[in-house]
C-alpha positions in Angstrom: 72.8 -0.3 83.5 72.1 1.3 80.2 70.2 4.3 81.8 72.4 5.0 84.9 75.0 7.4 82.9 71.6 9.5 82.3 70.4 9.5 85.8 74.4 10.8 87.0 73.9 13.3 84.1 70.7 14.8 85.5 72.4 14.6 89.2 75.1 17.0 87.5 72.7 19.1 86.4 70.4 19.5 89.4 74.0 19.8 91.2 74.6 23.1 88.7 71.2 24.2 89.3 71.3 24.5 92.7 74.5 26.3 93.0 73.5 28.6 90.1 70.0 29.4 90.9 70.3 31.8 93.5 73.5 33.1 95.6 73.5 35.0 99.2 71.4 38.0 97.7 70.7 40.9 100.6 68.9 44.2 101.5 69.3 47.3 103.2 68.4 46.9 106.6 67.8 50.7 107.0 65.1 50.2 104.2 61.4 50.5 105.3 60.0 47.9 106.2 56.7 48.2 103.6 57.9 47.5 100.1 55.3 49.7 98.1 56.8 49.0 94.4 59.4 46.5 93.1 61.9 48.9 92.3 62.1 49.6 96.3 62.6 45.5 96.8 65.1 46.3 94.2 67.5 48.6 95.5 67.1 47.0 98.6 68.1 43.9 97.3 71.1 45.9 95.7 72.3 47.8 98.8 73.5 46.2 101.6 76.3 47.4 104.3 76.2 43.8 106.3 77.2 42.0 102.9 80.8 41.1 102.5 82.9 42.4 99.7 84.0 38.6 99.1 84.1 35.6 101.1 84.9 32.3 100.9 83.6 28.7 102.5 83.3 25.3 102.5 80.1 23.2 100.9 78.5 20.0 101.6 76.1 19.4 99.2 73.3 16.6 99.9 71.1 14.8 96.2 68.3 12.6 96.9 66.2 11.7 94.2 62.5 10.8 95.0 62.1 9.0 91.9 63.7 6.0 90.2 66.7 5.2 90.5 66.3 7.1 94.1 69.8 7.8 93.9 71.4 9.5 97.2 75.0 10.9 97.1 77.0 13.5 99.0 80.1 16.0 97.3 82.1 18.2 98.7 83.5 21.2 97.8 84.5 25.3 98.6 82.6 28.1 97.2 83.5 31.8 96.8 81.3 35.1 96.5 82.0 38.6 95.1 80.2 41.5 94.8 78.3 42.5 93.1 77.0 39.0 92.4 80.1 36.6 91.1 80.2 33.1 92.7 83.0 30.3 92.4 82.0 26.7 93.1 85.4 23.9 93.2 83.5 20.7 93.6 85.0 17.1 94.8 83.8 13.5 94.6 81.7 14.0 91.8 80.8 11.0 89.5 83.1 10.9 86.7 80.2 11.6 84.4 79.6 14.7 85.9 83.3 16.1 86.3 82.8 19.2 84.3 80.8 20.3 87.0 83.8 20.3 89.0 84.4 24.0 88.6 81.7 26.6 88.5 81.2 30.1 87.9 79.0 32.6 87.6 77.8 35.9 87.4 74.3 36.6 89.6 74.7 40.7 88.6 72.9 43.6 90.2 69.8 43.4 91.0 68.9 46.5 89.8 69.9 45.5 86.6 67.6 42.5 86.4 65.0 44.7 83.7 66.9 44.0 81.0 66.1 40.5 81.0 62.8 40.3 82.9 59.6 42.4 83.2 59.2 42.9 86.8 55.9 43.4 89.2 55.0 42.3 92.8 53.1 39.0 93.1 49.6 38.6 93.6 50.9 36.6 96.8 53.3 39.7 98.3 52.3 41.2 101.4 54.1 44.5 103.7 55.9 41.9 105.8 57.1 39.4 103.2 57.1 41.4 99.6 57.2 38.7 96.4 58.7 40.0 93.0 57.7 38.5 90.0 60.4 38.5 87.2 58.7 37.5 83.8 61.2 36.8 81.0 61.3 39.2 78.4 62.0 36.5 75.8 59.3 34.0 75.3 59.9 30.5 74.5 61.9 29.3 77.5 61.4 26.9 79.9 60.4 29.7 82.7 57.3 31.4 82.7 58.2 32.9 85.7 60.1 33.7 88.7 58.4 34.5 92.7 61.6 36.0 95.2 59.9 36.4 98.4 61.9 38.5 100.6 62.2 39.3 104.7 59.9 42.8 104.4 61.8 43.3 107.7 65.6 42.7 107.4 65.4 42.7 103.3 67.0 38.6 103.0 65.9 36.4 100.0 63.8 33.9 101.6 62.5 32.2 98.6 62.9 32.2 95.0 60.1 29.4 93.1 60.7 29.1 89.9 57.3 28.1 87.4 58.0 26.1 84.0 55.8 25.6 81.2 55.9 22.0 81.4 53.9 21.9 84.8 57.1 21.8 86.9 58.4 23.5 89.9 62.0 24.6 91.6 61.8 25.9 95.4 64.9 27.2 96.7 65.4 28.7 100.2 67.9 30.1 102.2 68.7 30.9 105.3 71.5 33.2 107.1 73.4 33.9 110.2 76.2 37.0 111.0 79.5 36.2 110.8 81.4 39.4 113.0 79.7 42.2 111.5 78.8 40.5 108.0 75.4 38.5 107.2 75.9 35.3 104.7 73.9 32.4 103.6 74.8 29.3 105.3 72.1 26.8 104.2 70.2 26.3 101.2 67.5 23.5 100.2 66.3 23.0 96.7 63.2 21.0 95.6 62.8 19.9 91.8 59.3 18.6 91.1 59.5 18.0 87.4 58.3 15.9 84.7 59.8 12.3 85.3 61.9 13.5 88.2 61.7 14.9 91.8 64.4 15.8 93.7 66.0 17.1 96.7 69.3 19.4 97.3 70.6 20.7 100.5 73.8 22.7 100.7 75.9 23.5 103.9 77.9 26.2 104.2 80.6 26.4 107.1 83.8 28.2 108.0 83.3 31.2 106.2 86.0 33.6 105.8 85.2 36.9 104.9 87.1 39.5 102.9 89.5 36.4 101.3 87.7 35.1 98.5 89.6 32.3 97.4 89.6 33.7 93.5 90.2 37.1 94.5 93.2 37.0 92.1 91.7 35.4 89.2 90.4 37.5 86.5 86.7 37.9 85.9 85.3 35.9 83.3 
């Protein structure tokens, strides 16, 4: 019994991790379809006339853990978006343990911006159709070594974004979108944690999204 407050503590934080790795990050459809250096993935990634200024949506969010104590558990919750890249997560049902979790924000930013903190190439893996970035923190010392975000070389979506850490493990998020009226938005997301001493699975649903109402729209930025 000794260990379970642990085990709801690392459910909290793959919970936070899922929500705050990556948000509903688009291109410019008009783009090219080749991406011939990063900063074109970039300021497709950056400009987008199918993204919403703000929408909001409600979240069902799915934790299995594959290792001990193999722990399954659904929440519920809303989430909000913003442009360029703020995101709002209200969360129910958590575990007590993990109630700070209950109320999330945070700011993605411009991708364009993403130089100051990273030193950006393509992937040995990126091709025309599906172009990779590589963001490689600019600060050594961090769990990260680096950061893949394979992209539709097409329509410009995040597909993928896998995550490498020094101690061996590996995060895997993907997305996937459909239009809602003339506006694209992510409505499903899966995350796989295979790290040391734990491996882990987290899907998120997103359904009846309303567009142009985030629910913070009147709270200040933080």
């Amino acid at each position: 019994m000794g260990r379970q407050p642990l085990r709801y503590r690392q459910i909290a934080g793959l919970i936070a991790s899922l929500l705050l790795c990556a948000g509903p990050v688009r291109a410019d459809q008009t783009a090219p379809a080749a991406a011939a250096a990063p900063a074109i993935v970039l300021a497709r990634l950056s400009t987008d006339p199918r993204t919403p200024e703000g929408y909001s949506a409600d979240l069902e969010l799915h934790v299995k853990l594959h290792s001990f104590p193999f722990i399954a558990l659904t929440v519920h919750g809303t989430s909000s978006y913003r442009k360029p890249g703020l995101y709002h997560y209200q969360l129910e049902n958590l575990p007590r343990v993990a109630a700070k979790f209950n109320d999330l924000h945070y700011d993605l930013g411009d991708p364009e911006t993403w130089s100051t903190r990273y030193d950006i190439g393509m992937s040995p893996v990126s091709t025309e159709d599906a172009p990779v970035l590589r963001l490689t923190p600019k600060k050594p010392g961090g769990m990260v070594t680096y950061l893949d975000i394979e992209t539709d070389g097409k329509n410009g979506h995040m597909l993928k974004a896998t995550w490498k850490r020094r101690d061996g493990g590996t995060i895997v998020l993907t997305q996937s979108y459909a239009a809602v009226g003339e506006n694209d938005v992510v409505t499903a997301q899966q995350a796989i944690f295979d790290i040391p001493h734990m491996r882990a699975e987290l899907t998120a649903t997103y359904t009846n999204v309303v567009v142009d109402t985030p629910m913070f729209a009147t709270l200040n930025d933080r």
